[in-house]
Legacy VTK file of the C-alpha trace (Angstrom):
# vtk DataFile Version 3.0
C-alpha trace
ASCII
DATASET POLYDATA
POINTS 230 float
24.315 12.011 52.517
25.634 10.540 49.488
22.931 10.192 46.466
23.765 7.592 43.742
21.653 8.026 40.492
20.883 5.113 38.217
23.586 5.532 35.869
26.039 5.996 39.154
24.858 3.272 40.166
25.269 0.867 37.085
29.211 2.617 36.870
29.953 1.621 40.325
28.489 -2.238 39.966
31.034 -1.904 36.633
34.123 -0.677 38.496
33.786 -3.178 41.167
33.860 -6.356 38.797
36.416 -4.889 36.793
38.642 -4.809 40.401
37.871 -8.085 41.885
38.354 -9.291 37.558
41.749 -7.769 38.022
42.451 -8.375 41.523
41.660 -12.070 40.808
44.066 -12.457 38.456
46.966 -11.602 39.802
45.894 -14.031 43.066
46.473 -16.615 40.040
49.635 -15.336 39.120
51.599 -18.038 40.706
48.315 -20.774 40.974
49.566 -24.208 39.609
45.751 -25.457 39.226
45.435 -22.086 37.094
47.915 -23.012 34.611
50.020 -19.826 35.144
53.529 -19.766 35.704
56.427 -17.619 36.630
56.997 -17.313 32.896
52.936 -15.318 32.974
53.979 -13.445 36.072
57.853 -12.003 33.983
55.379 -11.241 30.826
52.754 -9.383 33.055
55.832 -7.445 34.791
57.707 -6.626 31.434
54.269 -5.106 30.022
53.795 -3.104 32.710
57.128 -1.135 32.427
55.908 0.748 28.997
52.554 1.630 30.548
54.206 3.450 33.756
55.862 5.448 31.058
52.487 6.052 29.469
51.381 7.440 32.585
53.920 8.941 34.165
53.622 11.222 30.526
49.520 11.652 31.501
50.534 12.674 34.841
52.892 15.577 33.399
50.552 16.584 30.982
47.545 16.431 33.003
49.624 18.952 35.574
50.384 21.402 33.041
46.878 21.897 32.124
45.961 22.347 35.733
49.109 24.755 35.900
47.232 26.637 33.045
44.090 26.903 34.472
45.422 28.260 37.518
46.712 30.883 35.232
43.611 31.765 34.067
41.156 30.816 36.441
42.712 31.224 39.644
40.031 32.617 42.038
37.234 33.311 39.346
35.128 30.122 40.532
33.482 31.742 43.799
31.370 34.268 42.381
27.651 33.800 43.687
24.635 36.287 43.168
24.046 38.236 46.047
20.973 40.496 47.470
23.355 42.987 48.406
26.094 45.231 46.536
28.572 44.494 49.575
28.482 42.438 52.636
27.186 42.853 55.907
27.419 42.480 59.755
25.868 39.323 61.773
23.729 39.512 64.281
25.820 37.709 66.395
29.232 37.114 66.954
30.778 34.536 64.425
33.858 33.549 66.551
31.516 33.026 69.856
28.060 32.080 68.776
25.216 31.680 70.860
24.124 27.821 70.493
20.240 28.936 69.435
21.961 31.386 66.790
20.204 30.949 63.422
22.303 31.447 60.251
20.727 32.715 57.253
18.367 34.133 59.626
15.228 35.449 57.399
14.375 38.406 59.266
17.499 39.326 60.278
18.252 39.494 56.085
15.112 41.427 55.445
16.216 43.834 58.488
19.308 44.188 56.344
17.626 44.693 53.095
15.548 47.485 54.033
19.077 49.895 54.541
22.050 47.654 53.818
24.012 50.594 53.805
24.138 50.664 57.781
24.790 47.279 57.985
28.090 47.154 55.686
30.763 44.983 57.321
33.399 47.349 55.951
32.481 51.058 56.011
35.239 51.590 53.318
33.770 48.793 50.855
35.956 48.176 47.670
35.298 45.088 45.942
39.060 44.808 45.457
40.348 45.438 48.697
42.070 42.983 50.386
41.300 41.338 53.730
43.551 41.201 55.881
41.213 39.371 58.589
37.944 37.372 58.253
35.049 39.854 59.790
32.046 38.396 61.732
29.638 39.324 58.300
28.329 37.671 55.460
26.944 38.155 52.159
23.755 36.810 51.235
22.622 34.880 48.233
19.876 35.502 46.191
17.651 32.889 47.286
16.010 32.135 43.899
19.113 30.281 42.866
18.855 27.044 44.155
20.743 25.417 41.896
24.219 27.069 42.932
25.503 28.410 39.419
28.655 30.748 39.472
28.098 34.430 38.411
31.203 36.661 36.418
30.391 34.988 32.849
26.687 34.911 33.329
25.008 38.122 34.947
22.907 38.308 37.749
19.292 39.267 37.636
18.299 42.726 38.335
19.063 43.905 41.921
21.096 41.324 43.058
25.325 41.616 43.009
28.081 39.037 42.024
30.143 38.512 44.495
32.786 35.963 46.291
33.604 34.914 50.087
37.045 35.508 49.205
39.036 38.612 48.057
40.771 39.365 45.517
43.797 37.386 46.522
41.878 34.236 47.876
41.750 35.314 51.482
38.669 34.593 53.157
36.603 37.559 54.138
34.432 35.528 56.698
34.989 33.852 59.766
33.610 30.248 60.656
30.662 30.277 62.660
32.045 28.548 66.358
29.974 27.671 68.697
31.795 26.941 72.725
35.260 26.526 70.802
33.666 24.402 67.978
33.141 25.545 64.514
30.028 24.179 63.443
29.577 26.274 60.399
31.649 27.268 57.666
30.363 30.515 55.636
33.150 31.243 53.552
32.272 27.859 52.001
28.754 27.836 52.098
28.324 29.556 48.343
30.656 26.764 46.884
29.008 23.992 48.719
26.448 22.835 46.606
25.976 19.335 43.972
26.542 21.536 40.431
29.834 23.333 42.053
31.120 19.146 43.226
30.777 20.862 46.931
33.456 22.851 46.045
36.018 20.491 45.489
36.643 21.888 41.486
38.327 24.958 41.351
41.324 26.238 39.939
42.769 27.309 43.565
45.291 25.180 43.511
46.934 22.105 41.758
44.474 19.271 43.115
41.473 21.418 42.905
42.573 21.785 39.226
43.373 17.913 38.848
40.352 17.115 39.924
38.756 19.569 37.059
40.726 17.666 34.302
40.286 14.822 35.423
36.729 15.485 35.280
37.097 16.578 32.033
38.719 13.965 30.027
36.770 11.492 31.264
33.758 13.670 29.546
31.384 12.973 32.968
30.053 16.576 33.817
32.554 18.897 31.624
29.366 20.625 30.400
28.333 21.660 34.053
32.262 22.652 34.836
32.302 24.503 31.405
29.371 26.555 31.565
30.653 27.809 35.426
33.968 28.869 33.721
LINES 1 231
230 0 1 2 3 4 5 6 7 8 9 10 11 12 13 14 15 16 17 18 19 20 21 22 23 24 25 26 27 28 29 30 31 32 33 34 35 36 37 38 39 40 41 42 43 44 45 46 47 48 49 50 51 52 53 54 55 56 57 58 59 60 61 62 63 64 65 66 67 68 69 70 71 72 73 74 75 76 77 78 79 80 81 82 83 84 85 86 87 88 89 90 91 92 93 94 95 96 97 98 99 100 101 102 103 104 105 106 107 108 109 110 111 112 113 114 115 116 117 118 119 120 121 122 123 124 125 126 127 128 129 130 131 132 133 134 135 136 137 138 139 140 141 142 143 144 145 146 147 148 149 150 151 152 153 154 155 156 157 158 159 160 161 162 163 164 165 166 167 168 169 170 171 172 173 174 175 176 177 178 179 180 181 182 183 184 185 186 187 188 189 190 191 192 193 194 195 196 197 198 199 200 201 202 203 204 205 206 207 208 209 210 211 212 213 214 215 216 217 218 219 220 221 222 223 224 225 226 227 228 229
């Protein structure tokens, strides 16, 4: 469900009188009782020329930062606190779920927890290793962060692991949860999919996931939040 603060709110009653404002006008364009003419319309047109320059020249600039902070940040926006060093088997089959499954199952965790080590999803475990496939495992997150804020730059607390659903070269290390042919869970997204990481949608992935981060930015709405996850 979509949540709209106050100060949403007030933008969004903003933005849509500044539309119809706009959209009106150009309705009037060609309006004798509005006193416009074609002469208004050629003006309007001639103006516009220079500012699809102007942007066009935003658009190219905005790109290369986004380039740049693919460069930099590429993958590094994942990281999550976790109550183990590595991750771990279901107890169930991911890619044919029973339709009562639970996922995070409490006990099934606390099972885990008390000897993760025969539990590990991979019995060769190297945090750099690449996956070729997604396993039927996951790795759980501490659940005393229920904010969702990125680990890497900030440290974890004692006993708990940072750690990402993807490897080292942005393959997924989990598969979907499907239930009779249907996924109806997604936990390689589930540590990104929270309100102070935008649900995932900011990363520096790719080149609209970084868009989206500038974009962000220079319109200074939430850069603190994106800057203290970098």
């Amino acid at each position: 469900m979509l949540v709209i603060d106050s100060q949403g709110f007030g933008l969004l009653i903003m933005l849509t009188v500044l539309i119809n404002t706009f959209a009106m006008s150009f309705a009037n364009y060609n309006d004798p009782a509005a006193g416009t003419s074609d002469a208004d319309t050629d003006a309007y047109t001639i103006d516009m020329v220079p500012l699809a320059n102007v942007a066009i020249l935003l658009c190219f600039c905005y790109t290369v930062f986004a380039i740049l902070g693919m460069g930099i940040w590429s993958g590094l926006l994942h990281g999550r606190c976790r109550l183990t060093e590595f991750p771990v088997r279901l107890n169930f089959s991911a890619a044919d779920a029973p339709w009562n499954h639970a996922y995070p199952d409490d006990n099934w965790v606390q099972t885990v927890l008390t000897n993760p080590e025969r539990f590990k999803c991979h019995d060769s475990w190297d945090v750099d290793s690449v996956w070729s496939s997604p396993q039927s495992c996951f790795w759980p997150l501490d659940p005393t962060d229920t904010v969702g804020q990125l680990c890497g730059a900030r440290s974890c607390p004692i006993g708990t692991t940072c750690g990402s659903n993807y490897d080292r070269k942005g393959n997924p290390r989990f598969q979907d949860i499907t239930v009779n042919g249907k996924v109806v869970f997604s936990i390689t997204t589930e540590a990104d999919f929270t309100a102070n990481l935008n649900f995932g949608l900011t990363s520096f992935d790719d080149v609209g996931s970084s868009l989206v981060i500038v974009l962000q930015t220079v319109t200074a709405s939430g850069w603190m939040a994106l800057a203290g996850n970098v």
